[in-house]
Structures are given as structure tokens and as C-alpha cells.
N, C-alpha and C positions, 0 to 999 in steps of 0.2 A: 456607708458610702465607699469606703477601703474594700468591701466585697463587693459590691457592684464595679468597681474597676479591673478586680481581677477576674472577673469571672468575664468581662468584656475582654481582655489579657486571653485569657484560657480560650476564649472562643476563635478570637484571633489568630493566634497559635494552630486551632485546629482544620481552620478554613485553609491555613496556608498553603501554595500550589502543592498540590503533590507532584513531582517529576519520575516519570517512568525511566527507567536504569539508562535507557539509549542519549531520553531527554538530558538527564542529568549527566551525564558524557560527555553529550555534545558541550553543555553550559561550562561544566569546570575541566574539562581538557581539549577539547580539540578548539571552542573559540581561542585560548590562551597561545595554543602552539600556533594558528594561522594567522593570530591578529597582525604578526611583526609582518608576516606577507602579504594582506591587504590594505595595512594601515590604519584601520579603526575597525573596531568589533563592528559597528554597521555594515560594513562593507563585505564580511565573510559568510561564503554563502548559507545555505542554509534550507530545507525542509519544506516545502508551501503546503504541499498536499499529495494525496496517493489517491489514484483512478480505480478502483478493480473493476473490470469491464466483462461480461459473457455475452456471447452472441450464440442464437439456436436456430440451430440451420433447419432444424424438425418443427416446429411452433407451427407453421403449416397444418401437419398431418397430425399433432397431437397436443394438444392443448392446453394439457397437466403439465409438462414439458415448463411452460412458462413458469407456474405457480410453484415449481419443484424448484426451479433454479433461482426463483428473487429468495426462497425459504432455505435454501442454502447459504447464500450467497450472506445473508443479514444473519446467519449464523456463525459464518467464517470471520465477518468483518465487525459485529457487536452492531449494526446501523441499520437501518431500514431502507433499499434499494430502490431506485427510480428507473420504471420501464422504461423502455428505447424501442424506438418506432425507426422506421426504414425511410431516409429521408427522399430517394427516389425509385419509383417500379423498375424491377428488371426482371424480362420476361422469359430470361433464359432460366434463373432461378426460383420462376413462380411466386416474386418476391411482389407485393403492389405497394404504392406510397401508401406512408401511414401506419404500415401494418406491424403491429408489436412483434418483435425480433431478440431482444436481448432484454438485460437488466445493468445496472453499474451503481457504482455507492464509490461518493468522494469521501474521502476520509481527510478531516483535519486537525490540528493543535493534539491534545491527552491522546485520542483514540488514534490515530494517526502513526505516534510514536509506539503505541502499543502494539498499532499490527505490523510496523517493522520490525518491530524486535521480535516478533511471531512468526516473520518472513523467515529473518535471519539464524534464530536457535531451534527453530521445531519446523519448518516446511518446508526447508530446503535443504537441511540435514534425509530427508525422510524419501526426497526424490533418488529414484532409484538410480542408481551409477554417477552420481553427480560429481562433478568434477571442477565446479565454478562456473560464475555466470560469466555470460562473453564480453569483451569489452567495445565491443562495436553497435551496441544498440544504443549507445548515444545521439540523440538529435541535437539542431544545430544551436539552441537554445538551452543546452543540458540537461535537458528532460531525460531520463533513463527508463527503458521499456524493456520485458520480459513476461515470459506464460509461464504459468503449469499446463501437462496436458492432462490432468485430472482432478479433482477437488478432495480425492481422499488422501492426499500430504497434510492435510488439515485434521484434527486431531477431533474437532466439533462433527464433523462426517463421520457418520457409520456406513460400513461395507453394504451391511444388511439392509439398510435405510432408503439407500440411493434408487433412484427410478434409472438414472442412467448416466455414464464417465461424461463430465465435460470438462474442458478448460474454461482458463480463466484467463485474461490477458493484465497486467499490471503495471501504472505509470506512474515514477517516483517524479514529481517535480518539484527544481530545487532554482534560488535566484541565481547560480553560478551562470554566467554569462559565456562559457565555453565546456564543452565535452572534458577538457581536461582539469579545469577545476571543479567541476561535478563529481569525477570520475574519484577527484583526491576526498571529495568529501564522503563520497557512501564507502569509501575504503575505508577511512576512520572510524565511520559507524557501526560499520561491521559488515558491511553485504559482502558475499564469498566471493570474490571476480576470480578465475582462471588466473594463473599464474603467468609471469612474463616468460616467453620463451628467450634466451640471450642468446 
């Protein structure tokens, strides 16, 4: 009976959440230091989900084009990607409703934290002349958005592999209910913003 409790004990132990370095960051330093400014840990913002979005302007004239960019794409981000259709024809662009246009993968909770912290120490290190992200892509709901304009800052992309350069567009969404406490939260996390000019 004494080994069937611990071997339930040991099992317990090994299911327990693993927290990725960002996750476990946020948990035991940044909720502690903002709690006294929101007033309850509930209340501080915090992480929902990340968008990675591609849109292909060529899907028209080449076909592979599509199949290249969801098989990157679920390579960059570890997920399986959901095509995107054009919600209305526009006939300046040859574009008709319905017609498969892009690919996007929502990332949440483990894998979520994991390709932050992917963003922040290996892809954005890697972008050429970087200088910090800008601090004005904030929306009015503290959603935060940014591109690559290519997919080989990602480390899973081979030069040799690639069918062709695309971007990627990316959206951090977080509960902070204003651009500037958004702004306070992915500083803590780590994402590189541009420096204040004084």
C-alpha cells in the first residue's frame, strides 16, 4: 500500500506544470512587483494569446505558394496552421470572395510562452540592424502588433529550403486594458522596445 502511494506521489510530481523561463518570470517576479499597483494578482495584466498571421499576395499565380507557407509557418510556431480566405472580392487585386489568401496559427498557454521567448532571444536578435521594436503599434485595447519581413530570423527555416522571402505579421494579446500598461508588461517580459528618447 506505502508503494502504491508513492509511486502515485512520484507520478504527481512528474505531471507537475512545467513553466517555460518567460512563464515562470512572469509567476515569481513581475505578478509580485505589479501586484501593489493593481491590487490583486487578478487584476494584473497578463498574456491571452499570440496571432502569427501570413498573407500571399502570389496564391493566385502559384499554388505551392500556399502549401510552402502553412509548412513553414507550423514549423516556426510548433502548431498546425488554419487557411484564411478573403472575406470580400476586390477586383483591382484579382482577389474573389472565398479564395485562400494566407495561413495564421493562434498560439496559447506552454506553446504561447514558448514562442515568446523565441521571439525575444533568437528572432529578433537575428533581424538585421535592429534597434528595438517601436512603441507605437499599440491598439486601443493593448493588443501589441509587429512583422518580420522574412521567415529566415527563425532558426527552423533553411536558406536552401525556402520556395520564396515572406513576412509574417504578429499579435501579442494581453487583458491590460490600456496601451500603457501593455506596454509595462511585455517590457518586463522581455520584448526589446526602442529606447526612450529624453
Amino acid at each position: 500500500m506505502a508503494e502504491v502511494k508513492k509511486t502515485k506521489t512520484a507520478a504527481k510530481t512528474a505531471t507537475k506544470k512545467y513553466l517555460n523561463r518567460v512563464h515562470e518570470r512572469y509567476v515569481n517576479e513581475i505578478v509580485p512587483k505589479l501586484v501593489t499597483k493593481y491590487g490583486n494578482v487578478n487584476a494584473v495584466p497578463k498574456l491571452v494569446k499570440i496571432v502569427v498571421n501570413t498573407r500571399l499576395g502570389d496564391v493566385k499565380d502559384n499554388t505551392k505558394s500556399l502549401t510552402a507557407a502553412v509548412e513553414e509557418l507550423a514549423l516556426i510556431t510548433g502548431q498546425k496552421p488554419m487557411v484564411t480566405t478573403a472575406k470580400k472580392s476586390i477586383s483591382n487585386f484579382k482577389i474573389r470572395q472565398g479564395q485562400k489568401n494566407g495561413a495564421k496559427v493562434t498560439l496559447r498557454n506552454k506553446i504561447m510562452y514558448e514562442f515568446f521567448d523565441k521571439i525575444c532571444s533568437v528572432a529578433l536578435p537575428r533581424v538585421r540592424d535592429f534597434s528595438g521594436l517601436s512603441r507605437k503599434s499599440f491598439d486601443q485595447f493593448g493588443n501589441y502588433t509587429f512583422g518580420f519581413k522574412e521567415q529566415l530570423v527563425f532558426p527552423e527555416i533553411s536558406y536552401e529550403k525556402i520556395e520564396k522571402v515572406r513576412g509574417m505579421d504578429i499579435t501579442i494579446v494581453t487583458t491590460a486594458k490600456n496601451k500603457e500598461d501593455s506596454l509595462e508588461l511585455l517590457d518586463e517580459l522581455g520584448l526589446p522596445f526602442k529606447k526612450e528618447v529624453k
